[in-house]
N, C-alpha and C positions, 0 to 999 in steps of 0.2 A: 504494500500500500504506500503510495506518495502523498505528501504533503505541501503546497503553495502555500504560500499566507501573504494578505497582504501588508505590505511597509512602506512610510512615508520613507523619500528620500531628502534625505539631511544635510547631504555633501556631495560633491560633484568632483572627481581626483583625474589626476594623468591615465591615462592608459586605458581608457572605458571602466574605470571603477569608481564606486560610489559607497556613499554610506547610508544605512537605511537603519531607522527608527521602529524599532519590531516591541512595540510595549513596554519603553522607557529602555530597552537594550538597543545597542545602538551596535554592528556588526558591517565589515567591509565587504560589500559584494560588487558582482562583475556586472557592467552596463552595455556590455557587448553588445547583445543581442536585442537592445532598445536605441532605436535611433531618436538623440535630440533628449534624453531625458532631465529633466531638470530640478532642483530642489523645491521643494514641495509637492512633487507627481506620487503619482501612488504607484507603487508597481505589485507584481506576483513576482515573490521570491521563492523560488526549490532550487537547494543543494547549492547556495550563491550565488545563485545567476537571477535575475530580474529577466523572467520570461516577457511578461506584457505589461503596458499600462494601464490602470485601473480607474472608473470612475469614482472620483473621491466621494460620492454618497452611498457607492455601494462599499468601498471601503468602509467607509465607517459602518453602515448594518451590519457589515460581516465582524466586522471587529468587536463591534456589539455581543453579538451573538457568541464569538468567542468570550467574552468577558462574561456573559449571562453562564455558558456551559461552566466554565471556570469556576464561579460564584455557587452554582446548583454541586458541582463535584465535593468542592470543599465544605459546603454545608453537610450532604449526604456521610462526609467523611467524621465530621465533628456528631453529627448524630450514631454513629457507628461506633465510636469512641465514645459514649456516652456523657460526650458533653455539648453543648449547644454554638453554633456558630457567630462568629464575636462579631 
């Protein structure tokens, strides 16, 4: 199974590389295969490489949506643990 996700990009470097903002983690990936990408684009990131660009509203419901699953796991865990989610 693969994973994309999407990240804002942060930084714009030599060589087709960039830096992208993955949930306050901030990680150096390749801009090769996006032509013209620029800081504040959304891209899809798998394995380093910024596949495509992303419209920044569906970025952010997707990220949403990661944050809501996130939010649901760590509760599910803290009720499994027999204590309540902080």
């Amino acid at each position: 199974m693969c994973l994309a996700i999407p990240a804002r990009v942060v930084e714009v470097l030599a060589e087709d590389q960039g830096v992208v903002d993955l949930g306050g983690i901030r990680k150096q990936i390749s801009l090769e295969l996006i032509d013209g990408a620029a800081v504040g684009d959304y891209v899809i990131v798998h394995v380093g490489y910024a596949l495509s660009r992303l419209d920044p509203a569906e970025a952010e419901r997707t990220l949403a949506l990661f944050a809501a699953a996130e939010a649901a796991m760590n509760e599910d865990a803290a009720d499994a643990a027999g204590g309540t989610a902080a």
